[in-house]
VOVO-329131 format. One line per 8 residues: number of its first residue (from 1); their letters; for each residue x, z, y of C-alpha. Coordinates in nm, 3 decimals, padded with zeros to 5 digits. Layout:
BEGIN
NUM	A	X/Z/Y  ...
This chain:
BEGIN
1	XXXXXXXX	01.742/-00.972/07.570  01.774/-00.660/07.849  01.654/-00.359/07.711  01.372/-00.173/07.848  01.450/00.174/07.965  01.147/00.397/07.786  01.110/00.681/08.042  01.079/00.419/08.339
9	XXXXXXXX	00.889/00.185/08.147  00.602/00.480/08.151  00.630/00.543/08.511  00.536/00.156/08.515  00.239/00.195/08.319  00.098/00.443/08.486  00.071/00.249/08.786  -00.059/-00.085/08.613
17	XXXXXXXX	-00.264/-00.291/08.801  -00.637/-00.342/08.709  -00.624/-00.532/08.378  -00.838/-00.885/08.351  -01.012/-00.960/08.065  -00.957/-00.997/07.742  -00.847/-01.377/07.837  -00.517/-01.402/07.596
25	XXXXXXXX	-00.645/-01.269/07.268  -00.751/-01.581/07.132  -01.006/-01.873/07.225  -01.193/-01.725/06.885  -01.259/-01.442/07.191  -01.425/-01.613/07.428  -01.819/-01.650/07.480  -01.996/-01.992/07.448
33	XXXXXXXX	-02.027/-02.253/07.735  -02.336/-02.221/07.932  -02.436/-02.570/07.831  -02.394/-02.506/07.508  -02.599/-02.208/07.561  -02.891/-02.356/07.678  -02.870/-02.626/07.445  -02.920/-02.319/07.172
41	XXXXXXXX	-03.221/-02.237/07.386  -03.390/-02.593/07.459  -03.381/-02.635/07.052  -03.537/-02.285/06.992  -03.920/-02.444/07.111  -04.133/-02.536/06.755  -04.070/-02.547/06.447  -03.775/-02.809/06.289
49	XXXXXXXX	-03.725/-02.923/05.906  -03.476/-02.701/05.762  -03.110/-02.842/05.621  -03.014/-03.137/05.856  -03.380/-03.288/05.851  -03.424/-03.294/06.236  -03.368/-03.450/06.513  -03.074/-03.275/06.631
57	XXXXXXXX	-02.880/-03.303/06.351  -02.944/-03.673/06.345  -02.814/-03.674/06.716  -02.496/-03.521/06.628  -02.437/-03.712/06.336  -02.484/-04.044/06.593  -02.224/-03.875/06.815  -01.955/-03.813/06.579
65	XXXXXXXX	-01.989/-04.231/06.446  -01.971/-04.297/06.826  -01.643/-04.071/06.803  -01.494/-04.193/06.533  -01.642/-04.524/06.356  -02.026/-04.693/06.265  -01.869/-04.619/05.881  -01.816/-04.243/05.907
73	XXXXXXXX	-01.987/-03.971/05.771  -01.998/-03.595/05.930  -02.152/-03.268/05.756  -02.199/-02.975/05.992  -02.027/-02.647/05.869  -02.057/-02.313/06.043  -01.694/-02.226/06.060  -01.357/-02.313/06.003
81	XXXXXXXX	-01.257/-02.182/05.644  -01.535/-02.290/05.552  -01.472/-02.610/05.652  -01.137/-02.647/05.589  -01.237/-02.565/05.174  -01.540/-02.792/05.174  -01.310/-03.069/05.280  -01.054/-03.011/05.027
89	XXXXXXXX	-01.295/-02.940/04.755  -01.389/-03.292/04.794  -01.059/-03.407/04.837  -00.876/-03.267/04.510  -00.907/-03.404/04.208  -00.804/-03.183/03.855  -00.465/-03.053/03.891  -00.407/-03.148/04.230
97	XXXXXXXX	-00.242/-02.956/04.461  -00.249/-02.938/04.829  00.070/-03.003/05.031  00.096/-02.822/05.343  00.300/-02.635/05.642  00.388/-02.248/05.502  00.226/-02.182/05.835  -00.054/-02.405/05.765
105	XXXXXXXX	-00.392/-02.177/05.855  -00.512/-02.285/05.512  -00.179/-02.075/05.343  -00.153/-01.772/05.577  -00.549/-01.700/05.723  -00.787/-01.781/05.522  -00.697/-01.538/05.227  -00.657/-01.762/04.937
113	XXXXXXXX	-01.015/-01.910/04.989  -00.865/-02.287/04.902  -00.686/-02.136/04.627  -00.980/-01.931/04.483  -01.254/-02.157/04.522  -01.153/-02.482/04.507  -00.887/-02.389/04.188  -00.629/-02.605/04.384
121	XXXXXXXX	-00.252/-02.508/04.403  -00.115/-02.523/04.745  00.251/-02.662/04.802  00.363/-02.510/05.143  00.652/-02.680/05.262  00.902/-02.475/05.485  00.824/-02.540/05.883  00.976/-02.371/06.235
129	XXXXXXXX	00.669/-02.542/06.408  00.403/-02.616/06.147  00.436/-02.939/06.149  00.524/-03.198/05.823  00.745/-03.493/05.792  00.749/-03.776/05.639  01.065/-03.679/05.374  00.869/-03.330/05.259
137	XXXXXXXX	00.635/-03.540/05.110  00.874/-03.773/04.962  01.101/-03.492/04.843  00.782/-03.410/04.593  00.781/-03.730/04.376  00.969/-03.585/04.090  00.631/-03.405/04.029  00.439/-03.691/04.015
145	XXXXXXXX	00.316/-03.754/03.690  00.512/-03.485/03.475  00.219/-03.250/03.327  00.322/-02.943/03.324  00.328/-02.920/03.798  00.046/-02.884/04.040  00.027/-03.285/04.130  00.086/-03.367/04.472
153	XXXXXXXX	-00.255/-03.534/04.514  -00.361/-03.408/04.941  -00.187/-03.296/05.238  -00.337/-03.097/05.510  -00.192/-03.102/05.847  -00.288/-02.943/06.145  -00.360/-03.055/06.484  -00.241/-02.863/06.737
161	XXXXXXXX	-00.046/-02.644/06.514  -00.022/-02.301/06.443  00.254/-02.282/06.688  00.118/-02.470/06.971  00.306/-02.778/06.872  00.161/-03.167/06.869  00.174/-03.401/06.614  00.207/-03.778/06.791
169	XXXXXXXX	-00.001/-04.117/06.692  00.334/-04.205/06.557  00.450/-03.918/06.338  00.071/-03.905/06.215  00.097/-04.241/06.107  00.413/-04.194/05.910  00.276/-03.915/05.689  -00.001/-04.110/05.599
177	XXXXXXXX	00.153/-04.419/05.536  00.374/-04.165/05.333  00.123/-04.002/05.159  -00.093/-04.323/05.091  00.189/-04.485/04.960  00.266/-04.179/04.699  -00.125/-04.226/04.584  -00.212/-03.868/04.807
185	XXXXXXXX	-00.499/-03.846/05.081  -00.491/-03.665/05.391  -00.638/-03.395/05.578  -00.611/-03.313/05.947  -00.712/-02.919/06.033  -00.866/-02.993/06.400  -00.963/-02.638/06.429  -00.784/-02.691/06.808
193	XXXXXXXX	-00.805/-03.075/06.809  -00.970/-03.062/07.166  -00.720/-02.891/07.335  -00.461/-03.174/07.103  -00.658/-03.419/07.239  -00.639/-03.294/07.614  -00.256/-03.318/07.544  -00.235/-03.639/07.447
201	XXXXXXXX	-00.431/-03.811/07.695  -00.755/-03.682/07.740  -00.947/-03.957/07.620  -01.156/-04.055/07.334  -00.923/-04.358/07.220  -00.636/-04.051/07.213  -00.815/-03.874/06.992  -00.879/-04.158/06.738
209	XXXXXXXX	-00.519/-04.288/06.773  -00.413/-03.937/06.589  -00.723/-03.926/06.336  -00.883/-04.227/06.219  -00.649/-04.476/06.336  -00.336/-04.300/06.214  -00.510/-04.313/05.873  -00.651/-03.946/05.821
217	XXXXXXXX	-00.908/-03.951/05.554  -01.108/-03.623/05.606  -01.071/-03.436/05.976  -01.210/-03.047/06.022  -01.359/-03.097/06.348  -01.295/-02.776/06.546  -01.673/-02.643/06.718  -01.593/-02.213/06.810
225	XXXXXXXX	-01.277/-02.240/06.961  -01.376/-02.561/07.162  -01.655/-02.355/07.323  -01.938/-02.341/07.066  -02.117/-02.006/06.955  -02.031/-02.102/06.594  -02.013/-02.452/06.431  -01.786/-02.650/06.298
233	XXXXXXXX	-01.793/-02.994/06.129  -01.643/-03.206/05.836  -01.557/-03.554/05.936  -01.511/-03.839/05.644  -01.303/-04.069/05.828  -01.276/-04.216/05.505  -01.675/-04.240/05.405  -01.624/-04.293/04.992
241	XXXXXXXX	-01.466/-03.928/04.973  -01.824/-03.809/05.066  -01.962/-03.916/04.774  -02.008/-03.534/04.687  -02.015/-03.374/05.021  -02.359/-03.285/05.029  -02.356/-03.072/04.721  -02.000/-02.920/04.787
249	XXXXXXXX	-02.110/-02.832/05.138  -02.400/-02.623/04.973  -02.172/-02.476/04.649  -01.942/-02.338/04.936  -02.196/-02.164/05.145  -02.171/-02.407/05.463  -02.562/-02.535/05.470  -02.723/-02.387/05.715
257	XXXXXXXX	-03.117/-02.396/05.730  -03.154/-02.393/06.110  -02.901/-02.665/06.102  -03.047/-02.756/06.443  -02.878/-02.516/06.625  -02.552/-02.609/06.497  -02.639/-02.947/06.601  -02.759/-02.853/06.913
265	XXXXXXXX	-02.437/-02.701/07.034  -02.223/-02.985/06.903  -02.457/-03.247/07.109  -02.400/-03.055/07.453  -01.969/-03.065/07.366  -01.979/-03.407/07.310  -02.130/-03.486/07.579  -01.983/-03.626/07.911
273	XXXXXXXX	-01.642/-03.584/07.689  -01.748/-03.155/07.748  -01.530/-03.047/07.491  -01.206/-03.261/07.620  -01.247/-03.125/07.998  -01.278/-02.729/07.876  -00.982/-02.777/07.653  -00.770/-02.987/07.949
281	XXXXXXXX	-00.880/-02.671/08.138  -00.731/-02.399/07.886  -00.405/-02.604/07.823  -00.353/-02.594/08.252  -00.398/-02.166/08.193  -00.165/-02.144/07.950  00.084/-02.356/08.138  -00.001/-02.179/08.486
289	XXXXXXXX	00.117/-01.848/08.276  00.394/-02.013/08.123  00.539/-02.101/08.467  00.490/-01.757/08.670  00.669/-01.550/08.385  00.907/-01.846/08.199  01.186/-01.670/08.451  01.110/-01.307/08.375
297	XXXXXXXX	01.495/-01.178/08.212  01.340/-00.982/07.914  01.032/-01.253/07.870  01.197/-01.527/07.585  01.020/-01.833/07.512  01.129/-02.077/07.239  00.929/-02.376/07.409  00.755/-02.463/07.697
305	XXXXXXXX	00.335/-02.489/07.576  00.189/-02.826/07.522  -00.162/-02.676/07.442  -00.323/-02.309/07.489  -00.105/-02.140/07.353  00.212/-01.988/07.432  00.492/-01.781/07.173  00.680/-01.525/07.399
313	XXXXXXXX	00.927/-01.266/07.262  00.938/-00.903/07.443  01.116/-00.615/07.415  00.970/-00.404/07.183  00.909/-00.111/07.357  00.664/-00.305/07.593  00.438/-00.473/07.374  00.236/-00.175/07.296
321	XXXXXXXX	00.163/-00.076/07.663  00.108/-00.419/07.738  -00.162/-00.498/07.472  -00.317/-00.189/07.551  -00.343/-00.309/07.903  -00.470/-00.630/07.781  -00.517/-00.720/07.448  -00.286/-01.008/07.267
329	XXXXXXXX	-00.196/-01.049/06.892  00.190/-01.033/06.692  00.301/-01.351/06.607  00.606/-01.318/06.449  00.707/-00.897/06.402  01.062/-00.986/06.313  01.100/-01.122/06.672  00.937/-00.914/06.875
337	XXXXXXXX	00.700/-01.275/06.909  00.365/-01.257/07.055  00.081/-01.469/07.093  -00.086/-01.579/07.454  -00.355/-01.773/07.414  -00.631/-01.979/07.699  -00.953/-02.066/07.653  -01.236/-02.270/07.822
345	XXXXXXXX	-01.330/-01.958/08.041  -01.005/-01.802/08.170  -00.944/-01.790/08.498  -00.672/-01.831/08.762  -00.718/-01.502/08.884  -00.685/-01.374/08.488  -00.378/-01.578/08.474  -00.223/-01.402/08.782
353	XXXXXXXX	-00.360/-01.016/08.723  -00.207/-01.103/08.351  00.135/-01.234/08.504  00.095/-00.930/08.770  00.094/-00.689/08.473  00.406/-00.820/08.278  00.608/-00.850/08.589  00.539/-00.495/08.645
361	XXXXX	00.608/-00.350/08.311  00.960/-00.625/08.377  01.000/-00.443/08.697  01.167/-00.716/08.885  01.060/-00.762/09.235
């Protein structure tokens, strides 16, 4: 990588462009979708039955068995952890332990809540893209059954993974014909699984040939990042393993009262397929970005993005003054590897003024 001369790279800075917004921190950073805004307001009229017993919630519960099967059973959460450990809570039995990417959100950012709460071992599995195969899961049979190990009894993927990358229908399908085979259920973390979906096709029947028709059992439906205000959902794609949902969703702190306005916001993003055309919208962003800085000499990327996201390494000495220009998050320190991420409300002109800026502190012209 070319080195960055210090005492010219502050000239630079001092003659930075205006900075956007803070459009690449994270999609976590961006505000709410209008309709989902006034979908908050519209159910804020009267009074509603508290926990689920209203007509909102009922709506959203219809939406998700139009989503993913007449059989399925969804629990609104209000946000991700706390989904992901009210899914696995009903998911582990005993002694189980949870096999997953070491860069599974779960391991790394969600400080030990799976591990503290639910009393289940995880078994990260090494990973340069977060994703699993089929022969990680196989290489743990000679735990099976001997008493004194965690037992492999669930793995949680994630879709898109903490890297960006995509899991197909196909490689889906093999670690759950893997894991079902070894007597283990799956998970899917679908904190990002719009913006997966958008990837894959942008349709509905996409989404289902990852999740239920891959043979996922329980799916973390993602709500904030997708564009809601907060909300997130627990999808039993397999409806016996919600025999105890209800009263695991409440042990873990995930019943809300004014469940309506969870509701509310999840019935405006599923409809017209909302939540699929914000996330197709953030993927193009983060590949408009990728393509007017992918040729930069000191800017290093290790893939070309497939979703919002996008894993650049810089010289050091520019990451400060860039994130002070405009705000973006380490990935990997060790590299120098950042983090650019999209959402449903960045712009062109964000994606431009941001390119602008690192082509400046880069200095080629």
């Amino acid at each position: 990588m070319t080195d960055v001369d210090a005492a010219s790279l502050a000239d630079r800075i001092a003659t930075m462009p205006p900075a956007p917004s803070r459009a690449f921190a994270s999609d976590n950073a961006a505000g709410a979708l209008p309709q989902v805004l006034d979908a908050l307001v519209a159910a804020n009229h009267g009074h509603a039955l508290a926990y689920g017993a209203d007509r909102w919630t009922q709506e959203a519960e219809a939406r998700f068995r139009d989503l993913f099967g007449a059989d399925t059973l969804s629990f609104l959460t209000l946000n991700g952890t706390g989904a992901n450990v009210m899914a696995l809570a009903t998911m582990v039995q005993p002694g189980d332990g949870v096999v997953c990417s070491e860069l599974a959100h779960i391991n790394v950012d969600e400080t030990g809540a799976p591990e503290r709460i639910i009393g289940a071992k995880l078994l990260p599995q090494p990973s340069v893209d977060g994703k699993l195969h089929p022969d990680q899961l196989a290489a743990l049979a000679h735990l099976q059954g001997v008493q004194h190990h965690s037992q492999p009894g669930v793995v949680s993927i994630t879709q898109s993974t903490e890297l960006g990358a995509l899991y197909t229908p196909d490689e889906v399908a093999a670690l759950c014909e893997t894991a079902h085979r070894m007597g283990m259920i799956v998970h899917m973390d679908g904190a990002r699984i719009a913006n997966a979906t958008a990837a894959l096709g942008g349709t509905v029947a996409a989404m289902r040939s990852f999740t239920v028709d891959a043979g996922v059992d329980v799916l973390s439906f993602g709500g904030a990042k997708a564009g809601l205000a907060f909300g997130e959902a627990v999808v039993y794609l397999e409806p016996t393993l919600a025999k105890r949902a209800m009263y695991v969703r409440k042990q873990v702190n995930q019943l809300s009262s004014k469940m309506r306005f969870v509701a509310a916001q999840f019935n405006a993003l599923l409809h017209d397929e909302l939540w699929i055309r914000s996330a197709e919208h953030a993927n193009a962003m983060t590949s408009r970005l990728y393509r007017l800085t992918e040729e930069l000499p000191t800017v290093v990327f290790a893939d070309e993005p497939r979703v919002n996201s996008v894993f650049p390494s810089l010289p050091p000495a520019m990451i400060e003054p860039l994130r002070e220009w405009c705000f973006f998050w380490d990935w990997d320190v060790s590299k120098a590897q950042v983090r650019w991420m999209t959402s449903w409300d960045t712009t062109v002109d964000d994606v431009e003024r941001f390119a602008a800026g690192v082509r400046h502190l880069v200095d080629v012209h």
